[in-house]
C-alpha positions in Angstrom: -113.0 25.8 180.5 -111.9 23.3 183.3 -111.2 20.9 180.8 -108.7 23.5 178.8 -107.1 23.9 182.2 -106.6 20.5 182.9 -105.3 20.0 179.4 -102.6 22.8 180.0 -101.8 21.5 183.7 -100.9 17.8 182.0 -98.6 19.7 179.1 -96.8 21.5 181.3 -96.4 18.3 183.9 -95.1 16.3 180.5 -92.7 18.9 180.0 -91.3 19.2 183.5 -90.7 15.5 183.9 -89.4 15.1 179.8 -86.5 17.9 180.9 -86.0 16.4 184.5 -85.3 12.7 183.2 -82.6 14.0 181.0 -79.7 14.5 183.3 -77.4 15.6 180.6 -79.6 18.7 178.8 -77.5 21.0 180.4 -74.3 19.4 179.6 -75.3 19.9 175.6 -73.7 23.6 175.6 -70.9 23.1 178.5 -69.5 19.9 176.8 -68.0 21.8 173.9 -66.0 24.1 176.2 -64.6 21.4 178.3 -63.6 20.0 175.0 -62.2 22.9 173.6 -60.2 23.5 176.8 -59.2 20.1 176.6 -57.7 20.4 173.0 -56.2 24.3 174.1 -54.3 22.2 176.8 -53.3 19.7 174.4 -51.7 22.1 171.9 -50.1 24.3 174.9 -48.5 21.3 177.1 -45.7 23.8 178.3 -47.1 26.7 180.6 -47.2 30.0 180.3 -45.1 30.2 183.5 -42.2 27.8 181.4 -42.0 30.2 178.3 -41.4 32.8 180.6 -38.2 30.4 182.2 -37.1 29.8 178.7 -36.9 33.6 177.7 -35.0 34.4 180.8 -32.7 31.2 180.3 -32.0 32.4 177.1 -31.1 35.8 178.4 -28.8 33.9 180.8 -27.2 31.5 178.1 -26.3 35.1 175.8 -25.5 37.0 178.8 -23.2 34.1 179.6 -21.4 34.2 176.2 -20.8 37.5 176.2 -18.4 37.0 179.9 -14.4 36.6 179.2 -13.8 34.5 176.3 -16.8 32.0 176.7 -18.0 32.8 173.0 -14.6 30.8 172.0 -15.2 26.8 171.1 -12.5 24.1 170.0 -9.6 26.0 170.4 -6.4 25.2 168.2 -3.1 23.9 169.4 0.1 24.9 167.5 2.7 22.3 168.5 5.6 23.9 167.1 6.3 27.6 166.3 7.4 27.1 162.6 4.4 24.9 162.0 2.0 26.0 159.3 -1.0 24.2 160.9 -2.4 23.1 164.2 -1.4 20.0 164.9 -5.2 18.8 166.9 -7.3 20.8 169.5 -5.9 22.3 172.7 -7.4 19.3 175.3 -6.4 21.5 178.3 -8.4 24.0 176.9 -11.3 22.2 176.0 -11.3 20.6 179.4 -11.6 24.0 181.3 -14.4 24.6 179.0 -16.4 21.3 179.8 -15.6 22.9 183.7 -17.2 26.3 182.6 -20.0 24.9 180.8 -21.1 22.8 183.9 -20.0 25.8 186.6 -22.7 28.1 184.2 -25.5 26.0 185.2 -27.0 26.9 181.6 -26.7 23.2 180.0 -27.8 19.8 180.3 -25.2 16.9 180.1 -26.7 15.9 176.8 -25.4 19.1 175.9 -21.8 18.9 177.3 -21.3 15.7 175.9 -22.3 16.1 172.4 -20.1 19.3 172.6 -17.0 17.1 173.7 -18.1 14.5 170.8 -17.7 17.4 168.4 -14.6 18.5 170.2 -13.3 14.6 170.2 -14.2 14.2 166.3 -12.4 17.8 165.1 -9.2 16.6 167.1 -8.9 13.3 165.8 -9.4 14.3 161.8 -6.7 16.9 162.6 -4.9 14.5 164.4 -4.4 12.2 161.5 -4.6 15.0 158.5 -7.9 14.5 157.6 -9.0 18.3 158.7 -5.9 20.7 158.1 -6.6 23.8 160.0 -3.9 26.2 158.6 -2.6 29.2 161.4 -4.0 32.1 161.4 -7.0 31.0 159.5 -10.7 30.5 159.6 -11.4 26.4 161.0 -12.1 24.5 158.1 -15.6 23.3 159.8 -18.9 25.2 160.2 -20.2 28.3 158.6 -17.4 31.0 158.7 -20.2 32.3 161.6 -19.9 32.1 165.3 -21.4 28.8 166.3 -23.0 30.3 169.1 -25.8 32.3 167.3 -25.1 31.8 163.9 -24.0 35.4 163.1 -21.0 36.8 162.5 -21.8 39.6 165.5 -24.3 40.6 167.9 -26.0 43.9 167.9 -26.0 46.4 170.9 -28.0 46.1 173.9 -29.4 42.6 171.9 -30.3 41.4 175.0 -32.9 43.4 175.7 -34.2 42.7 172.2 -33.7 39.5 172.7 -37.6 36.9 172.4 -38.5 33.5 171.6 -41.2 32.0 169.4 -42.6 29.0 168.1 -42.3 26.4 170.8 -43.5 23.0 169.9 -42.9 20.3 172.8 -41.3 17.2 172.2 -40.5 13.7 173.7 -37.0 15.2 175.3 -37.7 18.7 175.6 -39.0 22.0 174.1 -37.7 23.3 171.1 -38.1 27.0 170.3 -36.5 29.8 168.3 -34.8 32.9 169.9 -34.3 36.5 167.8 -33.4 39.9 168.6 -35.0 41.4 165.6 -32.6 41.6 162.9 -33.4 38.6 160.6 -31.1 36.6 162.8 -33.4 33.3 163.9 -31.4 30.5 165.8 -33.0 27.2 166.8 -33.0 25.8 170.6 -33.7 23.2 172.8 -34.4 23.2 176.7 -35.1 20.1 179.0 -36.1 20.6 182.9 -33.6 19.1 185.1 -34.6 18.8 189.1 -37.2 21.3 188.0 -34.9 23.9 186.4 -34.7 24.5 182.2 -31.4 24.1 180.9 -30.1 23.9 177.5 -29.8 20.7 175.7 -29.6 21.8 172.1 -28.3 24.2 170.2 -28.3 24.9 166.2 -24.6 25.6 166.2 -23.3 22.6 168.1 -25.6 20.0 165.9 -23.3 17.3 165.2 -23.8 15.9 162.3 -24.5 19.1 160.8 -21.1 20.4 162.3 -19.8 17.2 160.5 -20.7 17.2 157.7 -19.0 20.5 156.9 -15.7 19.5 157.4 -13.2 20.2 154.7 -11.8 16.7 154.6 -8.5 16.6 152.9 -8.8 13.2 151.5 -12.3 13.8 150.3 -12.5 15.1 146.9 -16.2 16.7 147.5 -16.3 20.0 148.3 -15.0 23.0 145.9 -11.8 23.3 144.3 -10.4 26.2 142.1 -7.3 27.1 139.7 -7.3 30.5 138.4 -9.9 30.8 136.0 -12.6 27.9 137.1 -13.9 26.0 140.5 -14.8 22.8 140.1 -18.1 21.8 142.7 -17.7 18.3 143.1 -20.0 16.0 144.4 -20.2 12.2 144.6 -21.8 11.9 141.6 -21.3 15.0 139.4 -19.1 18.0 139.2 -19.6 21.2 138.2 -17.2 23.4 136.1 -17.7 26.9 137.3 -16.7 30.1 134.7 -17.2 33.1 137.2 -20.9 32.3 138.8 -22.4 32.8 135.6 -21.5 29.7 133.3 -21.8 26.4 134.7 -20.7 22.8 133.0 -22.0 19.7 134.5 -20.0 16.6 134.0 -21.0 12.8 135.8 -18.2 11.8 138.5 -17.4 7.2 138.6 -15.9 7.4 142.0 -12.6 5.3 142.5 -11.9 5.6 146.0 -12.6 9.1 148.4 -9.2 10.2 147.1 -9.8 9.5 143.4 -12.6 9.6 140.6 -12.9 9.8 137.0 -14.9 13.2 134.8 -17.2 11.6 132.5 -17.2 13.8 129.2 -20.6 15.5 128.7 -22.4 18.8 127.1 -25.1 19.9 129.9 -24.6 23.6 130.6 -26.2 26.3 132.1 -24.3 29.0 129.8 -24.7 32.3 128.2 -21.6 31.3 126.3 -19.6 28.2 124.5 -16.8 27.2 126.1 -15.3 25.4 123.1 -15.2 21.9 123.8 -16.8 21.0 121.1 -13.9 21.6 119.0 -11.5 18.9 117.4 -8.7 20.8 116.7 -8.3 18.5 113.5 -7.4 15.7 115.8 -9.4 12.2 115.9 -8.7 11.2 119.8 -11.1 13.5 121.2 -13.5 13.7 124.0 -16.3 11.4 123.7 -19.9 12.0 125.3 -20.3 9.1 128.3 -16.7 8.3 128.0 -13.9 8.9 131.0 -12.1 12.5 129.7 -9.9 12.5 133.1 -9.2 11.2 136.3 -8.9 13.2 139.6 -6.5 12.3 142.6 -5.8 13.8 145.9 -2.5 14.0 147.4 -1.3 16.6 150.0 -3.7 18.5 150.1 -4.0 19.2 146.2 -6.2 17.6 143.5 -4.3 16.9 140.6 -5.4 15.8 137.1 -4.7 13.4 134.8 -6.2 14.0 131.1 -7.0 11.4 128.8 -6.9 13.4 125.7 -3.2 15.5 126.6 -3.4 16.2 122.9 -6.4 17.8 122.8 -6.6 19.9 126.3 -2.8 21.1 125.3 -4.7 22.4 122.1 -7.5 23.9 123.9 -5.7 25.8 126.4 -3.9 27.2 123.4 -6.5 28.3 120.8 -9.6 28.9 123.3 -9.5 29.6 126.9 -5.7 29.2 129.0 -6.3 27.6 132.7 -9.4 25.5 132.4 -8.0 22.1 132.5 -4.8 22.7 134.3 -2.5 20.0 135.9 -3.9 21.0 139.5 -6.5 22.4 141.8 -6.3 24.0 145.4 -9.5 23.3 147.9 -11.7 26.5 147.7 -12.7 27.3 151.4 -16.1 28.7 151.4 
């Protein structure tokens, strides 16, 4: 019997000193939360206390817009009253709007100044014809949509519908989306300056997206239309349009931005033949890989000069009348 007990007494005084010479037993099931909160503050860098400065930036930015005419941006300057098109941006104007922007409080100067870049690069293709912003019309940049939001309106009381979602932190900033619920999404960006968020991107004021939808008049890209077919042309291909739902794809041998040449092919996406394929009876016809016209900008218009008149004069007589016609007006989209 004693000897039981001493045997007991000695396992129990193994056990004792085996869990008291581990410092770190306890730590086995504490270490995974302290990881886990770790990694949690690791995806979440931004507080919960910032999303809730964003949200009521944002509010301020839209509430902002919505004041006097601060939803306006790069306003036009007619320089003459019988002119047909602004002659470059109003800069007195756009100055009191730099003065606005920075009175608001609302945006970073990373902001203001790559909104006076845009301002500086719509004023100076105007300036020397590049852009041609005709009076009374839509600008012949962006998306037809109010740069602003990216809608054409906003709906009532949006700012009380107004949220954001998916912030992501990044090396400059936070970016984020704001909605108000109607399938309208618009990307942001907010930087903290002396401690207080301000905006330092916007969606609608990207530059080089901004850029790159100006309707360049000595650019051949972009669409262009007679009465019967648009041509899509890109820098290597065009595209001969028959009302959305016939489309014939030629290859484009760029001369110069103002001039290129069709190369003759037969790739469609068609319902219908649209007759080239016919010869008329004549032996100078269009040949598959070889130049069929050449394309040329001047004043505004692309003009066209065929390399089988024969032909396309017998075309638009027996087939289809204004396909290959003598010129082209830019489409505005």
């Amino acid at each position: 019997m004693r000897t039981e007990i001493k045997s007991l007494a000695l396992t129990t005084i193994i056990i004792i000193i085996l869990g008291g010479c581990n410092p770190n037993s306890t730590s086995k099931h504490t270490a995974p939360q302290k990881d886990t909160a770790t990694a949690q503050k690791k995806a979440t860098p931004y507080s919960f206390q910032d999303s809730i400065a964003l949200l009521q930036l944002t509010k301020k930015l839209y509430q902002w817009n919505q004041i006097d005419d601060n939803d306006d941006y790069f306003s036009p300057l007619q320089k003459d009253k019988s002119d047909t098109v602004y002659f470059g941006l109003d800069m007195k104007l756009h100055q009191q709007k730099l003065k606005k922007l920075r009175i608001s409080g609302l945006f970073s100067e990373t902001f203001i100044s790559n909104y006076n870049k845009i301002a500086m690069a719509i004023d100076e293709k105007m300036k020397d014809s590049t852009l041609q912003w005709k009076i009374g019309e839509l600008p012949p940049f962006g998306n037809d949509a109010n740069l602003w939001c990216n809608c054409q309106d906003v709906p009532d009381d949006f700012l009380g519908k107004l949220y954001i979602m998916h912030l992501k932190e990044e090396k400059d900033g936070i970016f984020y989306n704001c909605a108000w619920g109607d399938g309208m999404v618009y990307n942001l960006k907010a930087v903290k300056v002396n401690n207080q968020w301000k905006i330092s991107k916007m969606e609608g004021f990207d530059y080089n997206s901004l850029a790159g939808t100006f309707q360049k008049q000595n650019d051949f890209t972009g669409k262009w239309a007679n009465k019967m077919v648009t041509l899509n042309i890109g820098e290597t291909s065009l595209a001969f349009e028959y009302h959305g739902q016939c489309v014939y794809f030629y290859p484009v041998k760029k001369i110069s931005d103002t001039e290129f040449e069709m190369i003759w092919a037969r790739d469609a996406d068609c319902k219908f033949d649209n007759g080239t394929k016919e010869t008329f009876g004549l032996t100078a016809v269009p040949k598959l890989g070889k130049p069929f016209a050449k394309f040329t900008i001047k004043n505004g218009v692309l003009y066209a000069e065929y390399y089988y008149a024969e032909w396309v004069k017998r075309y638009t007589a027996q087939v289809q009348n204004n396909v290959f016609t003598p010129e082209y007006s830019r489409k505005n989209e």
